[in-house]
N, C-alpha and C positions, 0 to 999 in steps of 0.2 A: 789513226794517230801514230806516229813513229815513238820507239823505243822509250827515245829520249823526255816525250811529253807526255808519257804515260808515268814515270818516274815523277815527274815533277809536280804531276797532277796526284801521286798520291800521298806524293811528301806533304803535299801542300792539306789535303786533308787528314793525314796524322797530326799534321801542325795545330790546324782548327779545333780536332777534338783534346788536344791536352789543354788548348787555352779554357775549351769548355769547362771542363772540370777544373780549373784552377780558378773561374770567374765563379763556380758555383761555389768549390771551397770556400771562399771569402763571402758569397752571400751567406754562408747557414754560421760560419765561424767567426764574423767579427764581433769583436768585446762590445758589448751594451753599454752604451752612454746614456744614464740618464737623464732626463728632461730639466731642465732650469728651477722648475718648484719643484722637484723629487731629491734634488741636489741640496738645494737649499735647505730642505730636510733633515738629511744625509749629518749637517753639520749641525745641526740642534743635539744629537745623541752624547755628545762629550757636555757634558752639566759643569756648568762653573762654579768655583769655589764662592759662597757668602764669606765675604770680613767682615766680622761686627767689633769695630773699633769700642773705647773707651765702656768697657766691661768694669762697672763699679759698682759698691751701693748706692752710690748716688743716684743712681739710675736705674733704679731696682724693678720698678714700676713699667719704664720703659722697654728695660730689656723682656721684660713677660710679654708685654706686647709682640717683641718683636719674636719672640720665639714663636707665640702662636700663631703667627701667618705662615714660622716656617714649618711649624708642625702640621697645617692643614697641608704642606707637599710633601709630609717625611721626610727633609733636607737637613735633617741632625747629622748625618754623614758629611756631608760636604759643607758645613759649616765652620769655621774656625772662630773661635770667641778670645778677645784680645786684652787681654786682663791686665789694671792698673793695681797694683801693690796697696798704694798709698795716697789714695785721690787727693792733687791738687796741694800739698801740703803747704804753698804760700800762702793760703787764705783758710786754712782748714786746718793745720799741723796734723794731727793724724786720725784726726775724727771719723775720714771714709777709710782709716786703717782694713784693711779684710780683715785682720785680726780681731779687730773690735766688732766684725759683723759674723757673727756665724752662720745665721739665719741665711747669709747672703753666699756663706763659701759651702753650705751643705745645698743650697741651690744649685751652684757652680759641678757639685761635683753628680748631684741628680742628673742635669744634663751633659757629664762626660758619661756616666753609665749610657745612657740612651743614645750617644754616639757622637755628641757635640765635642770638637775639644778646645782645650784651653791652653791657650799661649801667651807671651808677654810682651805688654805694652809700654813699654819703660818704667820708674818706679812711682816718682808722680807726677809725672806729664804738667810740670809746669812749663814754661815758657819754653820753646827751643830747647828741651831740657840736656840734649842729649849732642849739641851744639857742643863742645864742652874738651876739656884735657882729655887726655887716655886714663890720667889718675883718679878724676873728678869722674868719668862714665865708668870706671871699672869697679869705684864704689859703691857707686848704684846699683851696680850691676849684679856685686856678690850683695849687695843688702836686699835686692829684689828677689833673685834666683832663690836667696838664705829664707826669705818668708816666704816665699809661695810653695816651696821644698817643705817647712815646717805645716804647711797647711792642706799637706797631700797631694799637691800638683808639682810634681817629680818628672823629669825626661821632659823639660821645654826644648823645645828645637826653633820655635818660630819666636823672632822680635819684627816686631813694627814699630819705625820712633814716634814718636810725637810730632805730629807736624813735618812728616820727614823728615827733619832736620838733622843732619850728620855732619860731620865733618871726619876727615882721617884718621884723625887719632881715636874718636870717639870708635870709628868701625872697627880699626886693630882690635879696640877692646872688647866688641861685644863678638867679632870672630872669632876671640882665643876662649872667649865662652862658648865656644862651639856650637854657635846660633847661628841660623840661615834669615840673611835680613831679607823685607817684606818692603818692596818700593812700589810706586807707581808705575815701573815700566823694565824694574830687574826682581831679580832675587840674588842676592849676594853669598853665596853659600861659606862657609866655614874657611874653606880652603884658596877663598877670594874671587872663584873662578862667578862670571854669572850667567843666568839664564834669565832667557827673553818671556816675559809675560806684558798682560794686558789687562792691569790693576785701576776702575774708574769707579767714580762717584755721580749718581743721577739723583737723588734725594736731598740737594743742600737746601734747606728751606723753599721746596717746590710749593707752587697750590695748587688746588686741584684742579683746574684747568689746564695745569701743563703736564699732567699724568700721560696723556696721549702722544704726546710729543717728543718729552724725555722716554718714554718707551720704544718709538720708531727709534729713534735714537741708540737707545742699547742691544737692540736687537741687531742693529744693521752692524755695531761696534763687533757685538758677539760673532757673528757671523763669517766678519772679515776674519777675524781673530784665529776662529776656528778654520778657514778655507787656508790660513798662514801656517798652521797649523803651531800657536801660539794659546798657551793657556790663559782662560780670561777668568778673571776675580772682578765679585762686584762690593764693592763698599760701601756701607752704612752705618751712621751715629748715632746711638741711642739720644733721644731731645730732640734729635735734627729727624730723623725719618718719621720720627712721633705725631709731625706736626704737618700741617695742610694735605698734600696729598701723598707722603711718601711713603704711607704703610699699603696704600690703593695701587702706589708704584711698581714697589715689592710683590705684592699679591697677583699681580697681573704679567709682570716678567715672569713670575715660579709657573703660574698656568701655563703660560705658554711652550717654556722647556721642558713642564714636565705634564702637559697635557691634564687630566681631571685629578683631582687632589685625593687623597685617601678614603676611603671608604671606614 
């Protein structure tokens, strides 16, 4: 072989062996992708916030229920309880007052010790309550903040309205309260700005036969939510999840996000 093709024949295999070792680098060093169910997984680890809407004594009885399904997961952390002032006061004037309940605000504050907390849900969630002037919601607003303040529930930061129902003025108002409002699909923070969440309800008067179904359902919701990388809140009303299957509902989403219940 002349000069020329000995040269080229050796270049040609230094060529071969650096490919070799750069084919092998990439076999032992590329990033691990998990499998489609190991993934899927992956996104159960972020646990969603419980909303337990309409927190009164009205529904003293209900709310026990509801807490002890969430006590069979230890979910008193990630729970937020959404407390009404003055239940209802067009057909009640102030009879579900919290003031008038003790029994019911030394319960409330049992499970802020144990990790539950306690936020505001307008003052009496009558109709579109909060639909309303900026003068008319700012009343409510310092009458509600002024009793739940006198009754040890101090540093509220979270409002959920009633019914979502807002309008602009009403939000000016509960902003300059320097409350972070609670929607189905924002959170409106203090300063106006919002942040994307994935706030849903599966419990409206379900039966029990559709516990299977509304479950696929939230899980698939949860899922996306979490691969979006969007926080998901789940909603329930005490009377309303009490009833056909929606405490069956609750109990069987918590198993599944948070695998076997406490010991």
């Amino acid at each position: 072989m002349n000069p020329l093709g000995t040269r080229r024949l050796a270049l040609m295999l230094i060529i071969l062996a650096v490919l070799t070792v750069v084919a092998g680098s990439v076999t032992h060093h590329a990033p691990y992708t998990p499998p489609p169910d190991e993934e899927g997984q992956k996104t159960l680890n972020e646990r969603p916030l419980i909303l337990v809407h309409d927190v009164t004594p009205y529904y003293f009885d209900d709310l026990r229920q509801i807490i002890a399904v969430l006590d069979e997961y230890n979910y008193s952390n990630r729970t937020v309880l959404f407390v009404i002032p003055v239940f209802d006061t067009t057909h009640y004037w102030d009879e579900w007052s919290l003031r008038n309940h003790p029994d019911f605000v030394n319960y409330l504050h049992e499970l802020q010790r144990r990790g539950y907390r306690v936020e505001l849900h307008g003052y009496g969630h009558t109709y579109h309550e909060f639909n309303c002037s900026y003068e008319t919601a700012n009343g409510k607003l310092d009458n509600a903040t002024a009793l739940m303040n006198s009754l040890g529930f101090g540093n509220l930061t979270l409002f959920l309205p009633p019914a979502w129902a807002l309008n602009n003025e009403s939000l000016r108002a509960i902003l300059e309260h320097n409350l972070t409002v609670v929607m189905p699909n924002w959170l409106i923070l203090p300063n106006g700005t919002r942040q994307r969440i994935w706030n849903r309800e599966y419990t409206w008067y379900i039966g029990e036969n559709q516990v299977d179904d509304r479950l696929s359902v939230a899980l698939h919701d949860y899922r996306k939510a979490s691969e979006d990388g969007i926080p998901f809140y789940l909603s329930v009303h005490p009377g309303v999840v009490n009833q056909g299957g929606g405490l069956d509902f609750l109990r069987a989403f918590l198993r599944t996000i948070c695998g076997q219940k406490k010991s």
